[in-house]
LORO-574110 format. One record per residue (C-alpha): residue number from 1; x, y, z. Coordinates in nm, 4 decimals, padded with zeros to 6 digits. Layout:
BEGIN
num / c1 / c2 / c3
NUM / X / Y / Z
...
# end
This chain:
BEGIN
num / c1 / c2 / c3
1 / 00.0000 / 00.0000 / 00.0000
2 / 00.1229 / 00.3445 / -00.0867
3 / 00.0358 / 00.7003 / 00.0396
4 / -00.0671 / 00.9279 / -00.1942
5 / -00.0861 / 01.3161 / -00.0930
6 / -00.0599 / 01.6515 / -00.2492
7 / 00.2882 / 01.7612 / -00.0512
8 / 00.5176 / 01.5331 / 00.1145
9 / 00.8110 / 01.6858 / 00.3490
10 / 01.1489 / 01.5237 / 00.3863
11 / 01.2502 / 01.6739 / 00.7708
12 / 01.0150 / 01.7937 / 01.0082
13 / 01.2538 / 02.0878 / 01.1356
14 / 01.1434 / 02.4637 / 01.1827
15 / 01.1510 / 02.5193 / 00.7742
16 / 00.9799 / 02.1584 / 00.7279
17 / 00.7170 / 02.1870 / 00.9541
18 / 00.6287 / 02.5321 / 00.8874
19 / 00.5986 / 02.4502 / 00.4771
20 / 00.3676 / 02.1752 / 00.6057
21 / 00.0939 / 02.3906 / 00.7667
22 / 00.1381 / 02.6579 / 00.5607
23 / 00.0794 / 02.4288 / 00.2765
24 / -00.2369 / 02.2599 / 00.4674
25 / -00.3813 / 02.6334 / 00.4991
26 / -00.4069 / 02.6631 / 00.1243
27 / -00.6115 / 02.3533 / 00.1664
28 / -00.3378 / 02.0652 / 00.0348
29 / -00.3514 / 01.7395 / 00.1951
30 / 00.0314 / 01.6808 / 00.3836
31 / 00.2997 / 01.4060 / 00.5026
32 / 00.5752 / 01.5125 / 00.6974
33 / 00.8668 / 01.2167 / 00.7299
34 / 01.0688 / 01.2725 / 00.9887
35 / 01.2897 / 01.0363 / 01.1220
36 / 01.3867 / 01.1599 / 01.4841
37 / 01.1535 / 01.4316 / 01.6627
38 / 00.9643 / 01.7494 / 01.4820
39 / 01.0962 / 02.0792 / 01.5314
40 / 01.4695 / 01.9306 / 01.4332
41 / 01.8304 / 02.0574 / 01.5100
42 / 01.6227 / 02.4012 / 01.5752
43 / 01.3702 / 02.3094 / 01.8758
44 / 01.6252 / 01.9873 / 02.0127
45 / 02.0078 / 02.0359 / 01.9103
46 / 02.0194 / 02.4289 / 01.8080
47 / 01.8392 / 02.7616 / 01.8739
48 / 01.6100 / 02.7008 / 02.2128
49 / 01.8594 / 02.4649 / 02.3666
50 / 02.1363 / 02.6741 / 02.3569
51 / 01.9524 / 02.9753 / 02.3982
52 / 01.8224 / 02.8473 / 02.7456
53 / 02.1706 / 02.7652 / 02.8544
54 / 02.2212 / 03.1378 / 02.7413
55 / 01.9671 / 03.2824 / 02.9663
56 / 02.0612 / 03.0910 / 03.2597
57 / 02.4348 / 03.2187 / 03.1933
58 / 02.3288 / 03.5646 / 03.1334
59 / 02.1180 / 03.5576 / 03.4671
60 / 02.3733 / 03.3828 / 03.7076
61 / 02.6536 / 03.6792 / 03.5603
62 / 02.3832 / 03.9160 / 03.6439
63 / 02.3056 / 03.7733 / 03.9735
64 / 02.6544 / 03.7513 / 04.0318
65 / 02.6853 / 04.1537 / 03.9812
66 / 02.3764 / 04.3011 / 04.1433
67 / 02.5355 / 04.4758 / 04.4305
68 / 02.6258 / 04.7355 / 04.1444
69 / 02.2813 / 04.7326 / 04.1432
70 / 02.2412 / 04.8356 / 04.5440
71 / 02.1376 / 04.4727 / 04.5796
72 / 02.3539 / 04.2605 / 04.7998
73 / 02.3150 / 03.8890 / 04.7574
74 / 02.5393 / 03.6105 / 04.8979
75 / 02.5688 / 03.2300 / 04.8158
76 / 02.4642 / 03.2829 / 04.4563
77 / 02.6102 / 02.9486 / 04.3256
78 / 02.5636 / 02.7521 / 03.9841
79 / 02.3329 / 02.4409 / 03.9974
80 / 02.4208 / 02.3024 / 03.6649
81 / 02.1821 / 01.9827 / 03.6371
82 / 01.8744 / 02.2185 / 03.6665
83 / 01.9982 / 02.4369 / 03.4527
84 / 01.9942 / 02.1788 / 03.1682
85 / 01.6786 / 02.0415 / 03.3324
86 / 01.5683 / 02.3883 / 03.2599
87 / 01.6449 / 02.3479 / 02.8816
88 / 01.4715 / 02.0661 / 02.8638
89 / 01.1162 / 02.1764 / 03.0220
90 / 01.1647 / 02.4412 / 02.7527
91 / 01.2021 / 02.2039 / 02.4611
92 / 00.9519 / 01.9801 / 02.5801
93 / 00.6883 / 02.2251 / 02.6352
94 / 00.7879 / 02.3833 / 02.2568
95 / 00.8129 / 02.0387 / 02.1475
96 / 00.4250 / 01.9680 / 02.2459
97 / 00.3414 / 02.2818 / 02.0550
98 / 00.4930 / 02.1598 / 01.7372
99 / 00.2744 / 01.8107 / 01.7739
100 / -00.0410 / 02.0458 / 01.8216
101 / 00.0316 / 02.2416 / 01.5379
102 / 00.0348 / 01.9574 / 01.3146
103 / -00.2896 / 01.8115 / 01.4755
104 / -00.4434 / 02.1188 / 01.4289
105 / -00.3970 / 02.1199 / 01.0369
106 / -00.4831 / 01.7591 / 01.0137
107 / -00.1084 / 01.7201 / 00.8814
108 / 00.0190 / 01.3353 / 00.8714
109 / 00.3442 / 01.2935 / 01.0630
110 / 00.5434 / 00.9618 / 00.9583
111 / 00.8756 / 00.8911 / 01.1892
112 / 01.0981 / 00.7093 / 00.9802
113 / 01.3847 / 00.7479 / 00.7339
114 / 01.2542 / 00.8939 / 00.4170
115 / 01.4233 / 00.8002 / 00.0617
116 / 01.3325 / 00.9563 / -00.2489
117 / 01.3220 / 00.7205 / -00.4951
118 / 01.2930 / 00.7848 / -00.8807
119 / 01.0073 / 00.6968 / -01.1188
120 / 00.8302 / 00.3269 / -01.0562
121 / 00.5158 / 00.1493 / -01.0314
122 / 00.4301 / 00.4070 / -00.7784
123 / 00.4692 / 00.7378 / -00.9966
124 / 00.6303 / 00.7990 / -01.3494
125 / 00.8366 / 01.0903 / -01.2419
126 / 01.0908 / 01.1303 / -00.9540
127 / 00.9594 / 01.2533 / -00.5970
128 / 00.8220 / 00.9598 / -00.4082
129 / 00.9445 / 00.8655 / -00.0863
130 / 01.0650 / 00.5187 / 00.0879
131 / 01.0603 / 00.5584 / 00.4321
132 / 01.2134 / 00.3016 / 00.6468
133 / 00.9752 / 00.2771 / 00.9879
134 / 01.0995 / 00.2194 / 01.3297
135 / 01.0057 / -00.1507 / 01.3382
136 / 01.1589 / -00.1917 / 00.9772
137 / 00.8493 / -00.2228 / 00.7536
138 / 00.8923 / 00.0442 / 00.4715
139 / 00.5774 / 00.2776 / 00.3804
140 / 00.5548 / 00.4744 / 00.0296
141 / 00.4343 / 00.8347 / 00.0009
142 / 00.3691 / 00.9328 / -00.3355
143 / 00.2846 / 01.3245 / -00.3132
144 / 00.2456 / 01.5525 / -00.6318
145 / 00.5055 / 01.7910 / -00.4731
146 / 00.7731 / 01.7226 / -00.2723
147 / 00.9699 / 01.9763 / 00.0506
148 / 01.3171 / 01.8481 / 00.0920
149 / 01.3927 / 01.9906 / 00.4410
150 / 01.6700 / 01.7560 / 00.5633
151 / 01.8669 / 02.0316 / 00.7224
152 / 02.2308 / 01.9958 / 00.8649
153 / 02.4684 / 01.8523 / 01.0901
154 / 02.8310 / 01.9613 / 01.2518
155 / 03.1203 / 02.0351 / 01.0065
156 / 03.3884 / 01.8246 / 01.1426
157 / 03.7870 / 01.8319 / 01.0376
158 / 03.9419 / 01.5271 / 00.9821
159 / 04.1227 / 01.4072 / 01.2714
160 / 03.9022 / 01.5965 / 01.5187
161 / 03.6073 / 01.3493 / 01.5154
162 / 03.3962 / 01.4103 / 01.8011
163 / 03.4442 / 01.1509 / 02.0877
164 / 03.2056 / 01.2521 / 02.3393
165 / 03.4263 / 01.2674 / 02.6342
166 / 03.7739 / 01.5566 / 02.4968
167 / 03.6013 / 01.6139 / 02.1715
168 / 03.2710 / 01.7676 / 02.1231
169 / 03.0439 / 01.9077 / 01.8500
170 / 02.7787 / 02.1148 / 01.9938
171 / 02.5080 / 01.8645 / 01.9914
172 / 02.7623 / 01.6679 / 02.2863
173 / 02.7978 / 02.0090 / 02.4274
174 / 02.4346 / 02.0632 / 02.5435
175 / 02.4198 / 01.7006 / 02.6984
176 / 02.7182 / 01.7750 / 02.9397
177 / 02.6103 / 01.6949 / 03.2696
178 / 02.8686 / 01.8609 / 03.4135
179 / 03.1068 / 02.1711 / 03.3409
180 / 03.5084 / 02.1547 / 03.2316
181 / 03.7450 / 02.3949 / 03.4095
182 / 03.8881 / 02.4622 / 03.0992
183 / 03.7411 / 02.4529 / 02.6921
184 / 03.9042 / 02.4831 / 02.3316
185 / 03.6546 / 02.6475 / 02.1409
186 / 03.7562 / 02.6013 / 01.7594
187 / 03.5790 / 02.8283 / 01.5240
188 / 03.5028 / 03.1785 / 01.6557
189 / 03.1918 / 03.2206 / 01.3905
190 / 02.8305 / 03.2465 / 01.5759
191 / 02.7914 / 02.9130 / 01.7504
192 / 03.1524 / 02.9251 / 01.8578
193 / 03.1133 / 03.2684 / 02.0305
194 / 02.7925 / 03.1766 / 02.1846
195 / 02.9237 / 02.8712 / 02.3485
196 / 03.2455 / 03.0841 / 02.4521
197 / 03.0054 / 03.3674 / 02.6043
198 / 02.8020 / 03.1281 / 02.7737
199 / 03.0538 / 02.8944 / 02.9559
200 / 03.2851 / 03.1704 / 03.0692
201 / 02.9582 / 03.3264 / 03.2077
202 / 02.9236 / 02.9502 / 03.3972
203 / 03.2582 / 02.9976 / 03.5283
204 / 03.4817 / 02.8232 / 03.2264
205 / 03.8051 / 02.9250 / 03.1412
206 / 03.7254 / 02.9880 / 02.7740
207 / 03.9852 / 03.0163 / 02.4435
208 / 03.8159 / 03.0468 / 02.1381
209 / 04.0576 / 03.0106 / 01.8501
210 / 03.9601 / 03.1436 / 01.4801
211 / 04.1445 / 03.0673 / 01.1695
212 / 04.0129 / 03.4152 / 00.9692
213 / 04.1381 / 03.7820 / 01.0987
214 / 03.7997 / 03.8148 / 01.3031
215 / 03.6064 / 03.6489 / 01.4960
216 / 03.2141 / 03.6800 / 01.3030
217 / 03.4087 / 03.6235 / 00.9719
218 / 03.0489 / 03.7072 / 00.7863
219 / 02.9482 / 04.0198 / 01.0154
220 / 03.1046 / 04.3946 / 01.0135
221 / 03.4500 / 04.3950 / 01.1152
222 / 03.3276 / 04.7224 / 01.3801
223 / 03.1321 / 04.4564 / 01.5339
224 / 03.3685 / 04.2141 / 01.5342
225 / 03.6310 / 04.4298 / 01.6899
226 / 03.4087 / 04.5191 / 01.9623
227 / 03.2853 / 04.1932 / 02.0508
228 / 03.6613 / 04.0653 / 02.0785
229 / 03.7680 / 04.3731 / 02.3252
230 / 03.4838 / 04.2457 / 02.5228
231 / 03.5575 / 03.9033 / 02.5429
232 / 03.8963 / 03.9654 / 02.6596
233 / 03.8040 / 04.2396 / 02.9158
234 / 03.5901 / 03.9618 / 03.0327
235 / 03.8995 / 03.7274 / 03.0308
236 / 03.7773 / 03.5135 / 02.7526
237 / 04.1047 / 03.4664 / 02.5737
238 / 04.0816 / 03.5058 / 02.1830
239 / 04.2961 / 03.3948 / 01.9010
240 / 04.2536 / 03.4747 / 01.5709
241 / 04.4210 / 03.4253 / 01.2392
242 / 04.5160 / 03.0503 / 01.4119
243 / 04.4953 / 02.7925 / 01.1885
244 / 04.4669 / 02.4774 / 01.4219
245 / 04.6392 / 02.1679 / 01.2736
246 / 04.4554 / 01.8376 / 01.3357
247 / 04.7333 / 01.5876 / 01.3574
248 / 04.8677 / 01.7391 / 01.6805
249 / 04.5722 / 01.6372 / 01.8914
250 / 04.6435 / 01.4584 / 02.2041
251 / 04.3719 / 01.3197 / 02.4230
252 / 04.4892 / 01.1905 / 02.7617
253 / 04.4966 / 01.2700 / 03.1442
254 / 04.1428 / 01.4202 / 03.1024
255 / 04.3164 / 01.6603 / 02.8994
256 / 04.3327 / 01.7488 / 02.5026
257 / 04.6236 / 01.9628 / 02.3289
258 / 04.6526 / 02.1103 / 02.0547
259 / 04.8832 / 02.2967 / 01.8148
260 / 04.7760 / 02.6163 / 01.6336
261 / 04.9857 / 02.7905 / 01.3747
262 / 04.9913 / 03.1244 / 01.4450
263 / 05.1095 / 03.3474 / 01.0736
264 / 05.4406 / 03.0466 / 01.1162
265 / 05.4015 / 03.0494 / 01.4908
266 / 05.3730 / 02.7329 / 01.6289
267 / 05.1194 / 02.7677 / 01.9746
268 / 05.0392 / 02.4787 / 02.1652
269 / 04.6628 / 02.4993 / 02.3110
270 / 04.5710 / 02.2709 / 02.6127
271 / 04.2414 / 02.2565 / 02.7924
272 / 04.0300 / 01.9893 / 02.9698
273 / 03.7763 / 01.9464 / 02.6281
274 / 03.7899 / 02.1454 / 02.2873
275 / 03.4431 / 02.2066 / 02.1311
276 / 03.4669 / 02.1917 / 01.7035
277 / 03.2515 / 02.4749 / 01.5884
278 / 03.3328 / 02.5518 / 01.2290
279 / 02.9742 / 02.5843 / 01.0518
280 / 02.7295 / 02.3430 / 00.9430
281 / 02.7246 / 02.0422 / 00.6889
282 / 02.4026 / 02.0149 / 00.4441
283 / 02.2251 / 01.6505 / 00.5114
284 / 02.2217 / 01.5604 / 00.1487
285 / 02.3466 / 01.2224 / 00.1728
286 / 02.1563 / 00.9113 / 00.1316
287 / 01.8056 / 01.0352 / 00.1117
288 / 01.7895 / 00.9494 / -00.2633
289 / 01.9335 / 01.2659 / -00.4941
290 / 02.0807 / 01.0150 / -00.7293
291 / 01.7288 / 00.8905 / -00.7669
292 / 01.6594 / 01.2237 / -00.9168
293 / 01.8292 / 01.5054 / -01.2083
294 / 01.8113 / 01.7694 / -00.8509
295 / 02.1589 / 01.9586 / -00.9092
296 / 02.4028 / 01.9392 / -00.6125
297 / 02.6324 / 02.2364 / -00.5812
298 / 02.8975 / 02.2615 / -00.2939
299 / 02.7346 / 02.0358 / -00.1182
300 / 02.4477 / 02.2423 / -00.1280
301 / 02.1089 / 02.1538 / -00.3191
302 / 02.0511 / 02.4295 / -00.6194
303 / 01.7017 / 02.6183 / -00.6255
304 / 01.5774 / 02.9148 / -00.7817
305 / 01.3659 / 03.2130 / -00.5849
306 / 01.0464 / 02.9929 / -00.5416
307 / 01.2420 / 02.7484 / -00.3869
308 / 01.2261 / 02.4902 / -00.6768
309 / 01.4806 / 02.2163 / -00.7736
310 / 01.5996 / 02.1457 / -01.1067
311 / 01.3024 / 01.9179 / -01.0887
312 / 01.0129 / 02.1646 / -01.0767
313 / 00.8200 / 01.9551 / -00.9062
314 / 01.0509 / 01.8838 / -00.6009
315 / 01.1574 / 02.2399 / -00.3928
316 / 01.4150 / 02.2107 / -00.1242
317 / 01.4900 / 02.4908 / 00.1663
318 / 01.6385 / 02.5450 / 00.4586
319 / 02.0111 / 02.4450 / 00.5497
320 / 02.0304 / 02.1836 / 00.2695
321 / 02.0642 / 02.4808 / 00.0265
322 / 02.3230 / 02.6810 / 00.2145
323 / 02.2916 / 03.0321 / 00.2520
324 / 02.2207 / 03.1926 / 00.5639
325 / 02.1415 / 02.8353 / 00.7475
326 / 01.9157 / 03.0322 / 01.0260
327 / 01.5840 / 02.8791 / 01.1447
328 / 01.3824 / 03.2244 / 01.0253
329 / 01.5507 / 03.1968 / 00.6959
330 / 01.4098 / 02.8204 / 00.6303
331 / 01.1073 / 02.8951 / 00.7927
332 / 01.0451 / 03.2020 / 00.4903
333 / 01.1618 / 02.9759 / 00.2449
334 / 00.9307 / 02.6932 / 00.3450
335 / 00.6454 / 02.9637 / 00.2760
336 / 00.7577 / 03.0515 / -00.0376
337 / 00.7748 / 02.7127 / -00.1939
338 / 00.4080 / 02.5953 / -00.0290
339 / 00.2862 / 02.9201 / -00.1464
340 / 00.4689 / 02.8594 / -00.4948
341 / 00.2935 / 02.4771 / -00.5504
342 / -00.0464 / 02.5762 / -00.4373
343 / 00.0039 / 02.8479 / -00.7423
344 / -00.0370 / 03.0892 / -00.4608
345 / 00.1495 / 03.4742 / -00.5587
346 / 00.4124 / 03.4555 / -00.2657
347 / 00.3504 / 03.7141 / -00.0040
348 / 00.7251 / 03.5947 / 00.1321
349 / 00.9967 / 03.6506 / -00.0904
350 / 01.3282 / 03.4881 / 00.0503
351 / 01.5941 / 03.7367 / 00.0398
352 / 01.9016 / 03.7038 / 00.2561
353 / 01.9806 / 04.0963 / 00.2273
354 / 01.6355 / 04.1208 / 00.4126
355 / 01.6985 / 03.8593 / 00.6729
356 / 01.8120 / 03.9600 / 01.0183
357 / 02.1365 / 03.7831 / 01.1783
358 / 02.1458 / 03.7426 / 01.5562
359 / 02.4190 / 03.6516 / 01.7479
360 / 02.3012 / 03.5786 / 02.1293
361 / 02.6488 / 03.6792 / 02.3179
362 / 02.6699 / 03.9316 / 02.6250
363 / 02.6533 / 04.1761 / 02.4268
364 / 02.4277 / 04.0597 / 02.1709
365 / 02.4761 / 04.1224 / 01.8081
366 / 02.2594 / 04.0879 / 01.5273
367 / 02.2761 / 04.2833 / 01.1507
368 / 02.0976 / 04.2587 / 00.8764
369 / 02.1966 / 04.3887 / 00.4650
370 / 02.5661 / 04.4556 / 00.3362
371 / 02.8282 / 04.5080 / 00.5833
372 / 03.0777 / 04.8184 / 00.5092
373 / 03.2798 / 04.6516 / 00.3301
374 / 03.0561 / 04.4521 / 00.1606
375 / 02.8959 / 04.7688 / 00.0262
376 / 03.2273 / 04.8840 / -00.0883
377 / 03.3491 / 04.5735 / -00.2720
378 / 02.9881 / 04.6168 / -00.4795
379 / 03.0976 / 04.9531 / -00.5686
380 / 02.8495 / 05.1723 / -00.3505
381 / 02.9983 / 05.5063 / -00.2284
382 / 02.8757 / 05.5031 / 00.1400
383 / 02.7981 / 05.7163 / 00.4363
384 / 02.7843 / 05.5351 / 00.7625
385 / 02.6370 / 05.6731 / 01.0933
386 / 02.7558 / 05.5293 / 01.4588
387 / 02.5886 / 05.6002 / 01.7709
388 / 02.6712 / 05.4434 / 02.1381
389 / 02.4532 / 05.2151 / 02.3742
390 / 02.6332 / 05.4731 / 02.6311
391 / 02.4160 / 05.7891 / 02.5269
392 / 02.1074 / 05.6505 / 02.5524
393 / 01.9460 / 05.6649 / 02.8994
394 / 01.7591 / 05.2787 / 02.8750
395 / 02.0736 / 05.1385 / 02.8651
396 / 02.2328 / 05.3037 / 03.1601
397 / 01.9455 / 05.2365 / 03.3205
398 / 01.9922 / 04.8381 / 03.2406
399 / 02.3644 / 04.8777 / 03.3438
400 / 02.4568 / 04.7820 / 02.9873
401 / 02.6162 / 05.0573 / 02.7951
402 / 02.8289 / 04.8794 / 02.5925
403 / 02.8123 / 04.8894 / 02.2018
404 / 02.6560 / 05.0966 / 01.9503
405 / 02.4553 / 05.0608 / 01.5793
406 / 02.5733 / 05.1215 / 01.2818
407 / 02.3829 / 05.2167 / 01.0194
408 / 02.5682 / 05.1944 / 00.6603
409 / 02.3670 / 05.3634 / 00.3106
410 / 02.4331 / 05.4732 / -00.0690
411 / 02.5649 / 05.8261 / -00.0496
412 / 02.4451 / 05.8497 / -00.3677
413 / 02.0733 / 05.7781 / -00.2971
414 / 02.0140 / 05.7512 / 00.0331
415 / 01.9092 / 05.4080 / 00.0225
416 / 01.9769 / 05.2107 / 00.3504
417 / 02.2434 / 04.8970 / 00.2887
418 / 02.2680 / 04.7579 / 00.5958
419 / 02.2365 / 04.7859 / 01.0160
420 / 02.4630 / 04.6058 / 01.2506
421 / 02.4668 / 04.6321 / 01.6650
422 / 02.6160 / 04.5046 / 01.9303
423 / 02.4640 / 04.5649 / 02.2953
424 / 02.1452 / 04.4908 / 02.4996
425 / 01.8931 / 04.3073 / 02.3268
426 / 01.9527 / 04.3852 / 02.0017
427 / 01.8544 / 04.0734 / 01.8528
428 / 01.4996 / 04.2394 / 01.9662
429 / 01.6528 / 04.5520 / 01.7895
430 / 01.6990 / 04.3896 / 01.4555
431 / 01.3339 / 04.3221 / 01.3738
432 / 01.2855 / 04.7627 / 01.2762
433 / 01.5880 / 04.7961 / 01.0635
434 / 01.4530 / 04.4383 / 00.8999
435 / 01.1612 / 04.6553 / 00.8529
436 / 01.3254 / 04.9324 / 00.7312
437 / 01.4961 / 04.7175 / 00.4548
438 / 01.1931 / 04.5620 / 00.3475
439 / 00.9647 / 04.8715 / 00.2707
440 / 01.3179 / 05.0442 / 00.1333
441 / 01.3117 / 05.2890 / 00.4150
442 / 01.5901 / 05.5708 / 00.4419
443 / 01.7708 / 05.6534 / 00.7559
444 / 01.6130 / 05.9990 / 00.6872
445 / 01.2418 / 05.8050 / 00.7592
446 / 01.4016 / 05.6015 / 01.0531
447 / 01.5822 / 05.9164 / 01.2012
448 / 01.2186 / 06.1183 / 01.1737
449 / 01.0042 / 05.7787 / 01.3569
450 / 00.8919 / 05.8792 / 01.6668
451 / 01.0754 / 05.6652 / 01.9219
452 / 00.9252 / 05.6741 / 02.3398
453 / 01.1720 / 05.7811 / 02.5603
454 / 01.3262 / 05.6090 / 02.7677
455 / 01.3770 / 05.3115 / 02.5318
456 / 01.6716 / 05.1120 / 02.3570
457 / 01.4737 / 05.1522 / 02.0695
458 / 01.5541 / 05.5137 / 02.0604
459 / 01.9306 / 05.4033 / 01.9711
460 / 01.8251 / 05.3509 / 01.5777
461 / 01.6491 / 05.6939 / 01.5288
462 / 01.9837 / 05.8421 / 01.6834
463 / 02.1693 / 05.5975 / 01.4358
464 / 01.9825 / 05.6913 / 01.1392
465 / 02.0329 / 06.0619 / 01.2021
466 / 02.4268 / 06.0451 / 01.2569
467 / 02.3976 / 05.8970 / 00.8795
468 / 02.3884 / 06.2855 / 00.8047
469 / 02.5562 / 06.4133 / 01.1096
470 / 02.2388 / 06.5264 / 01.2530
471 / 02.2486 / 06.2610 / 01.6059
472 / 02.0654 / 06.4539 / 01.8744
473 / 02.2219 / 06.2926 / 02.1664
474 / 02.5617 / 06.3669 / 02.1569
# end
């Protein structure tokens, strides 16, 4: 017996299962194969996990600083199981939601290992799925459009294969059930610094070692800068333009070393585990492309605005076609390609130059459009205004007055290019100067928006006006 549907998803993550309902509110009938848990790396391995460990972090540094507050505490200590038991209330509870959701829209969900498998007795074109149940029987789902949504997994080097116990990826990372004195953290791109903000905030004795000139390789290099001077005023120690080499690990003593090459310096790193964050792997493997003409670039599956394969009939999003890799990102693109096969006109276009970046450090840091010199190396003739987390009276207030935005436009037209912060809750921030960039605002129109006083918020208007030199609060 076979399944037959109008839209089958391959991965039940944030970009699969949002496709699926938004596809079952344009009135298709859905499957969603997953083969672990819905909500994927997002809800269990990625984004809430670690952003719970975050906020437990953040809080116990807080606590840990209140008398500049006038509030004198003592015995604030670090009870590390129920902080993770924490986490995982929070993914349950989100986890539950997810299963609703797909109740809710009548939606099928089928655990298992899905295989795409090409034309046969079951369909004459490419697009059906094998999927491999729990207790081994095999079900086919033959949909008349098909959601690959297989996400991604760790990048791992050679030689530095996670082991569980010195060597961790950060899905081993946010089982630890208890803390290291000391960590390696290899890659200073976003996971890398989020782990590194985190632990040291839990008392680690952090080193986060990056192979490019900055740590955020992708984000403004003013950002970048700033986030490293904070780091290392908060003794975080920070290495960058390391290359680490993978045949000098050691593993022993409940210790690892390693050796870095520092521009022909040889460095040798030591610390009780080294965490391997260096970016994210597209799951394209063995769930059936060669079953199918889809094109495979880079590792990366190839689709066109509305999300489609080279087989029109099969669209793919999320991390398994690169780009940005963020949960918001696949979650858009998921809309556009349901939106696409119900021969819906997309409200959501998928544009990464529109898509906000967070980065959930202490500071926080979040952008969104060109950086500086990104704007530069496309030939735009800027004008860039800066204004300080330290001049605006919320932030004093908060006790967090480090940072700034930066806004970045054409001096030719006005035309915003980009925004990019680092300070208190700016990854709230982001969401107007995503706005901004959508409806093709100019800092002119941001500058002359009403902000309330006293408010972060206000930190963007001031922004937008030092574009022209006309900042009003200092």
């Amino acid at each position: 017996m076979s399944i037959t549907c109008d839209v089958a998803v391959l991965g039940g993550g944030t970009g699969g299962y949002i496709a699926a309902i938004r596809a079952a509110q344009l009135g298709k009938e859905v499957v969603v194969v997953e083969q672990d848990k819905l909500g994927g790396t997002c809800l269990h391995k990625g984004c809430i996990p670690s952003k719970s460990l975050l906020r437990s972090a953040e809080l116990f540094a807080q606590m840990k600083d209140s008398e500049s507050y006038g509030i004198e505490t003592q015995g604030v200590a670090l009870a590390f199981p129920k902080v993770q038991a924490r986490k995982a209330a929070v993914v349950e509870q989100l986890y539950k939601g997810v299963q609703y959701l797909m109740k809710k829209h009548k939606i099928k969900v089928i655990q298992g290992r899905g295989r795409i498998i090409g034309p046969s007795i079951f369909s004459p074109k490419s697009g059906a799925l094998a999927v491999e149940l729990a207790d081994g029987e095999m079900e086919t789902i033959v949909p008349t459009n098909l959601i690959i949504a297989t996400g991604s997994r760790p990048r791992i080097l050679p030689g530095m294969e996670p082991d569980g116990q010195y060597v961790l990826s950060s899905d081993e990372a946010l089982e630890m059930s208890a803390l290291p004195a000391s960590i390696l953290i290899v890659g200073g791109g976003v996971i890398g610094v989020e782990w590194a903000s985190m632990l040291h905030d839990f008392g680690v004795q952090v080193t986060v070692v990056e192979a490019a000139p900055q740590l955020l390789p992708n984000e403004d290099q003013d950002v970048a800068k700033e986030l490293k001077r904070l780091f290392e005023r908060r003794g975080i120690k920070v290495l960058t333009g390391a290359k680490i080499k993978p045949d000098t690990l050691q593993k022993d003593n409940g210790a690892v070393t390693i050796q870095a090459d520092m521009g022909g310096k040889e460095m040798e790193l030591a610390a009780e585990k080294l965490l391997l964050s260096i970016g994210r792997q597209a799951n394209v493997e063995g769930i059936g492309l060669e079953n199918t003409d889809i094109a495979v670039k880079d590792g990366f599956i190839r689709v066109n605005e509305q999300m489609q394969t080279t087989e029109p009939h099969i669209y793919a999003i999320g991390d398994c076609i690169g780009g940005l890799q963020l949960a918001h990102a696949a979650s858009h693109e998921g809309v556009t390609a349901a939106e696409h096969l119900a021969g819906e006109p997309s409200r959501v276009k998928s544009n990464a130059l529109h898509t906000p970046r967070c980065v959930y450090t202490r500071p926080e840091a979040a952008s969104v459009g060109m950086t500086e010199q990104n704007a530069k190396d496309k030939g735009f003739k800027v004008k860039v205004g800066k204004f300080p987390f330290s001049a605006i009276g919320k932030a004093l207030v908060y006790g967090e007055k480090d940072g700034f935005v930066k806004m970045i436009a054409d001096a030719e037209t006005g035309d915003l290019l980009g925004v990019h912060m680092i300070g208190p809750h700016v990854t709230d921030l982001i969401s107007e100067a995503a706005l901004a960039q959508v409806l093709d605002a100019t800092p002119w129109e941001i500058g002359h928006t009403v902000h309330a006083h006293p408010t972060l918020a206000e930190i963007l208007g001031e922004a937008a006006l030092a574009v022209d030199g006309l900042s009003l609060g200092m």
